[in-house]
C-alpha positions as CSV (number, residue, x, y, z in Angstrom):
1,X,124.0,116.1,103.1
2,X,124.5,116.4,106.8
3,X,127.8,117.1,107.8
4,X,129.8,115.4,110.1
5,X,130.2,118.0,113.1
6,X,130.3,115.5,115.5
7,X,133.4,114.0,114.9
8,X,135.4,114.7,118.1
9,X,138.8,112.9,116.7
10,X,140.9,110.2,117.6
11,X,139.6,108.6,120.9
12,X,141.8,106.3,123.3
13,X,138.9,103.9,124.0
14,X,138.9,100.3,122.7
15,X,136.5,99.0,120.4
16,X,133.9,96.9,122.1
17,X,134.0,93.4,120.9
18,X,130.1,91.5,120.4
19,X,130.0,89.5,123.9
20,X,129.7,86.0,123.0
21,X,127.6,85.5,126.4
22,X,125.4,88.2,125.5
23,X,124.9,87.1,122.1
24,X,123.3,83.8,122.7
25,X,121.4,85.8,125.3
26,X,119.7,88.0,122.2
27,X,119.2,84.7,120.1
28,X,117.7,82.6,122.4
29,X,115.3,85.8,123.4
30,X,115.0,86.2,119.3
31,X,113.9,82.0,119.2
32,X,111.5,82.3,122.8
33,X,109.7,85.6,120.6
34,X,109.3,84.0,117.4
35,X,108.1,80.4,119.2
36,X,105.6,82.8,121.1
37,X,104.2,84.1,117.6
38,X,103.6,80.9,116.0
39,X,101.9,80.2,118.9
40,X,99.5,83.1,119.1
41,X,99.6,82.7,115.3
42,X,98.8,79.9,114.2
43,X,95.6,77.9,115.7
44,X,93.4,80.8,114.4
45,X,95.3,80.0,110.5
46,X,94.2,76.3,111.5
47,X,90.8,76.9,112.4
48,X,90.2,78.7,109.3
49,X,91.7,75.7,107.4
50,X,89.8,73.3,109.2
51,X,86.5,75.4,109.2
52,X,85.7,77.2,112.2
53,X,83.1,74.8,114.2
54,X,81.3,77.2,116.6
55,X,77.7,75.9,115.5
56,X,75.9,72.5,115.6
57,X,77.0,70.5,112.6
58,X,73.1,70.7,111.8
59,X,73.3,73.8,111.5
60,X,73.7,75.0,107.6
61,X,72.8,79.1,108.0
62,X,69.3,79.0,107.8
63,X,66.5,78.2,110.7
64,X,65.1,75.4,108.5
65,X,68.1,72.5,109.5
66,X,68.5,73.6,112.7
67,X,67.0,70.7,115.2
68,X,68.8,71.5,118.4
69,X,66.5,73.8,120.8
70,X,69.9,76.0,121.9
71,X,70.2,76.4,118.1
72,X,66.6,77.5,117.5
73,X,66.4,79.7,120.5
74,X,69.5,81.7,119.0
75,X,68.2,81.9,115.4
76,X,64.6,83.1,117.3
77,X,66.3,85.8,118.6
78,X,68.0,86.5,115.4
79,X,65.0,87.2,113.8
80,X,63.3,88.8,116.7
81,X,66.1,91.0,117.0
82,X,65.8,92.0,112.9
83,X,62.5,92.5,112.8
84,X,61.7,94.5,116.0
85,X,64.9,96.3,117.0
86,X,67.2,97.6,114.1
87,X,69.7,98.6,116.6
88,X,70.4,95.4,117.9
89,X,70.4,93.7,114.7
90,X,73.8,91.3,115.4
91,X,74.7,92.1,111.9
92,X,75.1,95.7,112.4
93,X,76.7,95.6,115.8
94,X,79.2,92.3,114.6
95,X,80.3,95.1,112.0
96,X,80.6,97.9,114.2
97,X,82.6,95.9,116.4
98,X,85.0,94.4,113.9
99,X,85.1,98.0,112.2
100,X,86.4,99.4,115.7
101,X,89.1,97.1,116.3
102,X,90.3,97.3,112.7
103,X,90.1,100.8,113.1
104,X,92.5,100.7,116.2
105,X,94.5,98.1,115.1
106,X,95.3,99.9,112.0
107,X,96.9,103.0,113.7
108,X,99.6,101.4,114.3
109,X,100.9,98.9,111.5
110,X,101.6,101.0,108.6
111,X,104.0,102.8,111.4
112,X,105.4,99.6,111.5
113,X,106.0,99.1,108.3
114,X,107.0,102.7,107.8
115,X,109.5,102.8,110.6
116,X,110.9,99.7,109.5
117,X,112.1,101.0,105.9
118,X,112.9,104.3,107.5
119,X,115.4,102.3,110.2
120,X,117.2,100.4,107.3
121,X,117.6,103.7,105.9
122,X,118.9,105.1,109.3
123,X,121.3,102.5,110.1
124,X,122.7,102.1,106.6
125,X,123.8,105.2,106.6
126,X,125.9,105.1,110.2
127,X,126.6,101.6,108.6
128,X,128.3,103.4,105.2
129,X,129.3,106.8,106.9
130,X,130.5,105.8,110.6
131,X,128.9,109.2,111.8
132,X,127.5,108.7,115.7
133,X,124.4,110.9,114.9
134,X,122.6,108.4,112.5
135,X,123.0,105.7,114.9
136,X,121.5,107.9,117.8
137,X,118.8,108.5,115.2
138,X,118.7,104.3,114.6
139,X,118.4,103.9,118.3
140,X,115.8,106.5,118.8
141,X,113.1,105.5,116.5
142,X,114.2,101.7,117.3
143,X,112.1,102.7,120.3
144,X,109.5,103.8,119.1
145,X,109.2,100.9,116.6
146,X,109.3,98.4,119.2
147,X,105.7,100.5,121.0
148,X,104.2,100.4,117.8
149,X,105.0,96.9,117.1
150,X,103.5,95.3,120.6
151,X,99.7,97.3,119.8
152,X,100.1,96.2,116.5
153,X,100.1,92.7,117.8
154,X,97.9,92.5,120.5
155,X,95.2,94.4,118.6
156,X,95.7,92.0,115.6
157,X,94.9,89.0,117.8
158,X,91.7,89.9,118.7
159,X,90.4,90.1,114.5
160,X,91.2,86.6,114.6
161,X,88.7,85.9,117.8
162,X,86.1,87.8,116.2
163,X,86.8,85.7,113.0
164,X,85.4,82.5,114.7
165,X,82.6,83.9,117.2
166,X,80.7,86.8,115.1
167,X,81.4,85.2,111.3
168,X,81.6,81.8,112.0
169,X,79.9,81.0,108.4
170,X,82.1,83.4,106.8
171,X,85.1,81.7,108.3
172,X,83.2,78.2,107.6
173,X,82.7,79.0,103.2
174,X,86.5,80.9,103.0
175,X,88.4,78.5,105.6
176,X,90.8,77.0,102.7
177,X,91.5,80.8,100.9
178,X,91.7,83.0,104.3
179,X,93.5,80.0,106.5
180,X,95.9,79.6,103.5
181,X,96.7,83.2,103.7
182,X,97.1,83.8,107.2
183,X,99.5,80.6,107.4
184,X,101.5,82.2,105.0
185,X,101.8,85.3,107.2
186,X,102.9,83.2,110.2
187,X,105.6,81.2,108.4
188,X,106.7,84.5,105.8
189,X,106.6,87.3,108.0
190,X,105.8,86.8,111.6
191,X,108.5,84.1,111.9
192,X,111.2,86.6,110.2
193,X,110.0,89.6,112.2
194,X,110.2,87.7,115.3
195,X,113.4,85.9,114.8
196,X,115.2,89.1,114.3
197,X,113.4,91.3,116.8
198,X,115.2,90.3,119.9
199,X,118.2,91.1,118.0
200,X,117.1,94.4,116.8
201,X,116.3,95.3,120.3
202,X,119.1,93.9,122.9
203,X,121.8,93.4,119.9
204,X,123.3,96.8,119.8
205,X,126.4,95.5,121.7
206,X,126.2,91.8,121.0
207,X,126.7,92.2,117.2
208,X,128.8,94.1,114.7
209,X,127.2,97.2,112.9
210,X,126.8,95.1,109.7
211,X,124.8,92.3,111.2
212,X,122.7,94.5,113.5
213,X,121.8,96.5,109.9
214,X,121.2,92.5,108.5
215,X,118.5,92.5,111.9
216,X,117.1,95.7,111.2
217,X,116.4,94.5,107.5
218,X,115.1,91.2,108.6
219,X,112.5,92.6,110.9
220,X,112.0,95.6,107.9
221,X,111.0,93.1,105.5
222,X,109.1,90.5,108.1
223,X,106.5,93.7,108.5
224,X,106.0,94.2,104.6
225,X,105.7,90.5,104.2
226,X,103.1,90.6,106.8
227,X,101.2,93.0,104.9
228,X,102.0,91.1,101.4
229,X,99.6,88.3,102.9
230,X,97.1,90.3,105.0
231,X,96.1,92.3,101.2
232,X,95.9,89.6,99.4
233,X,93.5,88.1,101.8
234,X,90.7,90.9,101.6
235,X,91.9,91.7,98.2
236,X,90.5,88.2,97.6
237,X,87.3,89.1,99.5
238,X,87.0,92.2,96.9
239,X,88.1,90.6,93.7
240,X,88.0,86.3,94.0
241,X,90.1,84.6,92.0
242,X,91.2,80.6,91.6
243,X,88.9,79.1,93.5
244,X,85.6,77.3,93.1
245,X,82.7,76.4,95.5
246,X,82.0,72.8,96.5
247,X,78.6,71.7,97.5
248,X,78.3,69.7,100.7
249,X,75.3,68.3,102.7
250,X,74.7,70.6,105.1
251,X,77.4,73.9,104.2
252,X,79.1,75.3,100.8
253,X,82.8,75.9,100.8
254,X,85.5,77.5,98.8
255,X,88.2,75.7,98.0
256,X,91.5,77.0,96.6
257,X,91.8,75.4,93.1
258,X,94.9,78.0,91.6
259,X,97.2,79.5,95.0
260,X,98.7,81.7,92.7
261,X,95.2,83.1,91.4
262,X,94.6,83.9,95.0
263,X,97.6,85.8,95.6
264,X,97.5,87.7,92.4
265,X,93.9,88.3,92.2
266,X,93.0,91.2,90.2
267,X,93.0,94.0,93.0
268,X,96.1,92.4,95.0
269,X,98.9,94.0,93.5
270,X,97.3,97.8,93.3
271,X,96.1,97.4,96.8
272,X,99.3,96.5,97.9
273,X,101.0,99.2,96.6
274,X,98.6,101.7,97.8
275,X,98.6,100.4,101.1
276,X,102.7,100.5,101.2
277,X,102.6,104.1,100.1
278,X,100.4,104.6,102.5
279,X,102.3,103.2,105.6
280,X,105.8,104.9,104.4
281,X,103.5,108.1,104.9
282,X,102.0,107.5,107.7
283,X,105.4,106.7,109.3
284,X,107.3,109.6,107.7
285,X,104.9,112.3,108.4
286,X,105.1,110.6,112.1
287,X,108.9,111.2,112.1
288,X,108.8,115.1,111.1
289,X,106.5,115.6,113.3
290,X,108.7,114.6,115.9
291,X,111.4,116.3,114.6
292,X,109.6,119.5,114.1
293,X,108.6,119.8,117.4
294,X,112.0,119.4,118.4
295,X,112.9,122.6,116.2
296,X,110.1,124.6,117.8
297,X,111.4,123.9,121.1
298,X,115.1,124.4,120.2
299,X,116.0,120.6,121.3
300,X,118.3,118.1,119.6
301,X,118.4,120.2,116.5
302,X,121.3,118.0,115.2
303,X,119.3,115.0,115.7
304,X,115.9,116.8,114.5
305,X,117.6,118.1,111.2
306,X,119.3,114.6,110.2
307,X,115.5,113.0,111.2
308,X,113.3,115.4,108.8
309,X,116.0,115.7,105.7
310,X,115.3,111.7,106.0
311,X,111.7,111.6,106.5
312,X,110.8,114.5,103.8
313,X,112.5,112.5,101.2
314,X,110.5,109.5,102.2
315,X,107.1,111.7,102.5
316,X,107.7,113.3,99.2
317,X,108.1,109.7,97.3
318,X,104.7,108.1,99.4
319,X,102.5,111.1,98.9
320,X,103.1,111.0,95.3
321,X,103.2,107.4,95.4
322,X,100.1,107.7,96.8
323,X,98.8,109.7,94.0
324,X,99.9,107.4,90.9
325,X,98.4,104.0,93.0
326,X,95.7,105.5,94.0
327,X,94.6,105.8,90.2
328,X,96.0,103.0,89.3
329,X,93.4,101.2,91.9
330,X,90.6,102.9,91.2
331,X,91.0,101.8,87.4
332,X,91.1,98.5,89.3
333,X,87.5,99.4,91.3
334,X,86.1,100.7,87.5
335,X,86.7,97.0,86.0
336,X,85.5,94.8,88.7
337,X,83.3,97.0,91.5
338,X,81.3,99.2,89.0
339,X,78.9,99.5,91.7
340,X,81.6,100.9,94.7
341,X,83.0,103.2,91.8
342,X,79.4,104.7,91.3
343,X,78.9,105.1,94.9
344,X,82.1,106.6,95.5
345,X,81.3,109.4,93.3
346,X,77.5,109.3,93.8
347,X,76.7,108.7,89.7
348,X,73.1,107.6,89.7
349,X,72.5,107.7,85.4
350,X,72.4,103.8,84.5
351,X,75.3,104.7,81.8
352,X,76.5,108.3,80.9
353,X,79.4,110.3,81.2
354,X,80.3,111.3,84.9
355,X,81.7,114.1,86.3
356,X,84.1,113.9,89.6
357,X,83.1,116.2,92.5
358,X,85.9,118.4,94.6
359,X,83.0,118.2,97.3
360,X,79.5,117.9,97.5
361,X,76.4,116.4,99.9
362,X,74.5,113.3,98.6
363,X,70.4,113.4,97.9
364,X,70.0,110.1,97.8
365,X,65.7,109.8,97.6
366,X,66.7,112.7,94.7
367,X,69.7,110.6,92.9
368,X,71.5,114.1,92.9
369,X,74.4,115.8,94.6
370,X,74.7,119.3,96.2
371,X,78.3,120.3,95.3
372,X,81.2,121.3,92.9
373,X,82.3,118.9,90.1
374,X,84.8,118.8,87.6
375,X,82.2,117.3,84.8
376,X,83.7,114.5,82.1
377,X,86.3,113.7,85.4
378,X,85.9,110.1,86.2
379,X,85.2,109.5,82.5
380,X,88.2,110.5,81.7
381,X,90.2,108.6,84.6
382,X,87.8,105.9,84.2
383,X,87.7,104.9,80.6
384,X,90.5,107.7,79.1
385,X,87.7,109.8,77.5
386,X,85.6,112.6,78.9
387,X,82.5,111.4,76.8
388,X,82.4,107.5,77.8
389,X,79.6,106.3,79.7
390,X,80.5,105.1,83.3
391,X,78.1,102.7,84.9
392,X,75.9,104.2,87.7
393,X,74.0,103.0,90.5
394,X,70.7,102.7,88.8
395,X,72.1,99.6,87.0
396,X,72.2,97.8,89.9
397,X,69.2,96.5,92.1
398,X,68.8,98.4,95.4
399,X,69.5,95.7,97.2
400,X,73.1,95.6,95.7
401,X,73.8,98.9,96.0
402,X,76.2,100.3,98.5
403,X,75.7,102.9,101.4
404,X,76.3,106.0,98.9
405,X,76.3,108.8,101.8
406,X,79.6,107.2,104.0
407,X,81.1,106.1,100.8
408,X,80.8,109.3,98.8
409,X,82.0,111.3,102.2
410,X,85.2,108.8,103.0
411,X,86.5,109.2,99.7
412,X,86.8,112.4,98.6
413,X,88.0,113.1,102.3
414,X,90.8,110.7,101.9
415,X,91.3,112.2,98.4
416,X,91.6,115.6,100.3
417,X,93.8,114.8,102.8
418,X,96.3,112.9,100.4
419,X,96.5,116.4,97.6
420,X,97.2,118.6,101.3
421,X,100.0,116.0,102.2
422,X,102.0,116.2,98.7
423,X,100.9,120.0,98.5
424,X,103.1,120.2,102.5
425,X,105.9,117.9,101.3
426,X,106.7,119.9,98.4
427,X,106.5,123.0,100.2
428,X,108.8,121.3,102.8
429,X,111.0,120.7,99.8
430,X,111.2,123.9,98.7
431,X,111.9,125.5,102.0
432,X,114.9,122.9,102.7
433,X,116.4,122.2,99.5
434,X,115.9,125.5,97.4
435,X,115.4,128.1,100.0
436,X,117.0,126.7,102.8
437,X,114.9,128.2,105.6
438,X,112.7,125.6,106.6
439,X,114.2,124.9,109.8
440,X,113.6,128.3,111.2
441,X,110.0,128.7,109.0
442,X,108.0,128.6,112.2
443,X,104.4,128.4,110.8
444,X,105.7,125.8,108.3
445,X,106.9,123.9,111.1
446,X,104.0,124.1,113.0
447,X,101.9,122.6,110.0
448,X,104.1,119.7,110.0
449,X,103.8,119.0,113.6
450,X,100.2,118.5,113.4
451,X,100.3,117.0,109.8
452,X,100.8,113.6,111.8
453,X,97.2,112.9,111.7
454,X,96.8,113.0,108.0
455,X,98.6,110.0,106.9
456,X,96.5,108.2,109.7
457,X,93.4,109.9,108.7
458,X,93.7,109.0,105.0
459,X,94.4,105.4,105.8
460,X,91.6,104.7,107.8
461,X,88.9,106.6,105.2
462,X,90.5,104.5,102.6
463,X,90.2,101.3,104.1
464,X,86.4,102.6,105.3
465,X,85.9,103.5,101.3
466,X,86.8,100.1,100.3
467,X,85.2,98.0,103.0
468,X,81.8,99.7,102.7
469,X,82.1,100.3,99.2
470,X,82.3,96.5,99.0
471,X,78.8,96.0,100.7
472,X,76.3,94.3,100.8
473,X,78.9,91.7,99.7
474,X,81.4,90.3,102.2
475,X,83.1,88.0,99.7
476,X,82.3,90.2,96.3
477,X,79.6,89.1,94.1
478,X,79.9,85.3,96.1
479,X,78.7,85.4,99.5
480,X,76.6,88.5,101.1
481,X,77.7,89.8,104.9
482,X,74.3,88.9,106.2
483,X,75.1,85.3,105.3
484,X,78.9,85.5,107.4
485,X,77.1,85.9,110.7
486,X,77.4,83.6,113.8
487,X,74.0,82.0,113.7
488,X,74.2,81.0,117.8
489,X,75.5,85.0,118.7
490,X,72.8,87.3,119.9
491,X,73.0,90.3,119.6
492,X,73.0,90.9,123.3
493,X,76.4,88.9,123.4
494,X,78.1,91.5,120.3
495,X,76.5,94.3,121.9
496,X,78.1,93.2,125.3
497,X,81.6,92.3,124.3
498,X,81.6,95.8,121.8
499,X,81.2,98.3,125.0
500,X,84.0,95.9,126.9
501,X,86.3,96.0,123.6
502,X,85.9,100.0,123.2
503,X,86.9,100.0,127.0
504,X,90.2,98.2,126.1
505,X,91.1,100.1,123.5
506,X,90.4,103.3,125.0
507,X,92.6,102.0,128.0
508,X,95.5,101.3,125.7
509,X,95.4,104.0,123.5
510,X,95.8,106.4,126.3
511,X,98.3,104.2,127.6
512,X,100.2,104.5,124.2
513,X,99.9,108.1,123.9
514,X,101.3,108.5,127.3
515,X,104.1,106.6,126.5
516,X,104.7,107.6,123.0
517,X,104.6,111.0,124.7
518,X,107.3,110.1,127.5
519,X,109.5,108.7,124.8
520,X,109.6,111.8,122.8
521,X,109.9,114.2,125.5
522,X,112.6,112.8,127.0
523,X,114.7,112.5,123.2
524,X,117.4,110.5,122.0
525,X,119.8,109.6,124.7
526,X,123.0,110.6,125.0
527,X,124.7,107.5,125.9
528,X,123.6,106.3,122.4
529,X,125.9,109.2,120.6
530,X,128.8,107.6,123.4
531,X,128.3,103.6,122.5
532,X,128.2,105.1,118.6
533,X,131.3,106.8,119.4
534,X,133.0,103.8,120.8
535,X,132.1,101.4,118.3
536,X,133.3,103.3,115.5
């Protein structure tokens, strides 16, 4: 444990009392920030319930019902498009621009969700202990939570846009299941996170230690809850459960017929364990990174120590975490995805044993794989015996077979990455707990100051994994991705609006890292150790 080396005695100055001013300042700012949400929330959960109308009602997906000459024009070029330009097949760019601003939007909410858990740790500690240092450490990362928190949200919005313009039939067949879902993330999570982030942020000397720990809970849990709904959306999309399809006149549609079916759909529960694990990670390797640099540079080295003998507990857990749900899921993937499971690991035979490869390059045209495998592997993990058959890709049509090279590739990187991260927080272990050295272990430090990337790296191959894994399906086994498309986009329009979005997030990652950068150069403030002092 850290001692408490900071205590400088028994000071004259008088407890400061909450303001009662200032207090209904912070909760009117919490109810203006949580009306604000709901309202950026909740029309796109609404449009999905109502069915997102972009397109004539004539319009059914297909050329043949469409009467209106704007309509035929844009399925014309939709075909003309296929047929003569791969390229600038909508399809292909529609996913390439909803895969980038996933892929930027999920940098930063698992440090969100990380951060969270690891502030309730923080603060309950000052909370228990009354030592200044851990709330200077609360205050610190506070920061850093609240820049992570406001990309989070403005990147989030814009899935929702692309929702309704570039898979306007998607939206139209899953309105009930996916609006249903999203509601319950505005009412669940982004109401809780939002009525409690004002007081998070400006309550420090409005409210007593014990309800400010209450706030820093609230908003802790409003970020899981967010992610509660937003996995057991696209888990539905990979395993669909309760529902069943009606058959209108012009457009199908699936409608909810068990809500508790949807939520606990076969994959939801795994997924969201992996995907928890995978945020505390993310967000702990994030903090002794920090805190390692600060060790190399020979700066808050009180603050630094208390920061990474917190976040290497945390990392230790969520790397091994990782370890157990990641199997646990792809038992999941084995039952219901046989075709994802087979591309993952590149097994071609119809049904024999497979082996699972350390690393390897795919010959597709060959159904073979250049590389090293450990044979009877996924047999084993699979179906608990070396010898058992797996299902391969030749059991499947080509036409339901998933990209094998980018699948293959993501997830043995990810599997990579995730064995070096447990392998560096058990080293970090052993050099803090057992030899005691690993503050002045240079190289080791070092490691862990560029082993920020790897929690961030791994998430983002997973996710890539299982979203391309999934394909050609965008609802599995029910509705194919070339069927979710905006008939009246070109893909002149997607192509446009993709160069403009990279442009954005380009702009605002730079301006992140610049200011994640200025917060961690210029440390933990001082005054925070004095107000800590004074409250205590």
């Amino acid at each position: 444990m850290i001692d408490r080396t900071l205590s400088i005695g028994e000071r004259a100055t008088p407890e400061i009392k909450p303001s009662r001013n200032g207090l209904r300042l912070a909760v009117l700012r919490a109810f203006l920030a949580s009306v604000l949400a709901l309202l950026v929330r909740f029309p796109f959960a609404l449009l999905f319930l109502e069915g997102v109308e972009l397109l004539p009602p004539q319009w059914d997906g297909g050329p043949g019902l469409c009467h209106l000459p704007s309509c035929r024009t844009g399925a014309d070029e939709v075909l003309s498009a296929r047929r003569w330009h791969p390229a600038m097949d909508p399809v292909f760019l529609s996913r390439v621009q909803f895969g980038l601003t996933i892929a930027f939007h999920y940098i930063y909410p698992p440090l969100s969700i990380g951060l969270g858990g690891m502030l309730v740790i923080m603060e309950s500690l000052y909370v228990k202990t009354r030592n200044p240092l851990y709330q200077q450490l609360t205050r610190f990362w506070v920061r850093i939570f609240a820049l992570t928190f406001a990309l989070g949200v403005a990147s989030g919005v814009v899935m929702e846009f692309q929702f309704g313009t570039n898979w306007a039939m998607y939206s139209r067949f899953v309105g009930d299941v996916f609006g249903s879902a999203l509601a319950a993330e505005g009412i669940f999570a982004f109401f809780l996170e939002s009525g409690f982030l004002a007081l998070l942020l400006f309550g420090w000397d409005k409210l007593g230690p014990r309800m400010h720990l209450f706030s820093t809970t609230m908003v802790a849990l409003g970020a899981h809850f967010s992610a509660i709904w937003i996995v057991v959306a696209d888990s539905w999309m990979q395993t669909p459960a309760g529902f069943h399809v009606v058959e209108a006149a012009l457009r199908r549609r699936a409608e909810i017929t068990d809500f508790w079916a949807v939520v606990f759909n076969p994959s939801s529960v795994v997924r969201l364990a992996h995907t928890l694990v995978g945020a505390w990670s993310a967000a702990a390797f994030f903090v002794l990174s920090v805190s390692a640099y600060y060790l190399l540079k020979r700066r808050h080295q009180e603050f630094a120590r208390a920061s990474m003998q917190i976040a290497l507990i945390v990392a230790l857990v969520a790397s091994l975490g990782s370890l157990v749900t990641g199997h646990s899921s792809g038992l999941v993937v084995a039952q219901h995805q046989p075709a994802k499971l087979a591309a993952m690991e590149a097994h071609f035979p119809a049904a024999a044993p497979a082996g699972m490869y350390l690393f390897g390059w795919v010959k597709e045209d060959e159904q073979r794989v250049i590389g090293s495998s450990i044979p009877g592997m996924l047999s084993l993990l699979a179906r608990g015996d070396a010898s058992a058959p797996v299902t391969g890709l030749s059991a499947f049509p080509p036409q339901d077979r998933p990209p094998v090279q980018p699948v293959f590739q993501s997830f043995h990187a990810m599997v990579a990455i995730g064995m070096a991260l447990i392998a560096l927080a058990l080293l970090g272990a052993i050099f803090l707990w057992w030899l005691g050295t690993l503050h002045q272990t240079r190289w080791l430090l070092w490691l862990f100051v560029f082993a920020v990337a790897g929690p961030q790296l791994a998430n983002q191959l997973g996710w890539f994994t299982a979203e391309v894994g999934r394909q050609p399906w965008i609802v599995y086994g029910v509705m194919r991705t070339t069927e979710g498309l905006s008939r009246a986009v070109t893909a002149g329009q997607v192509l446009g609006s993709l160069v403009l979005f990279t442009l954005i997030y380009l702009l605002l990652f730079v301006l992140f890292i610049f200011l994640l950068d200025q917060k961690i150069r210029h440390g933990p403030l001082a005054d925070d150790l004095e107000v800590a002092y004074r409250r205590r």
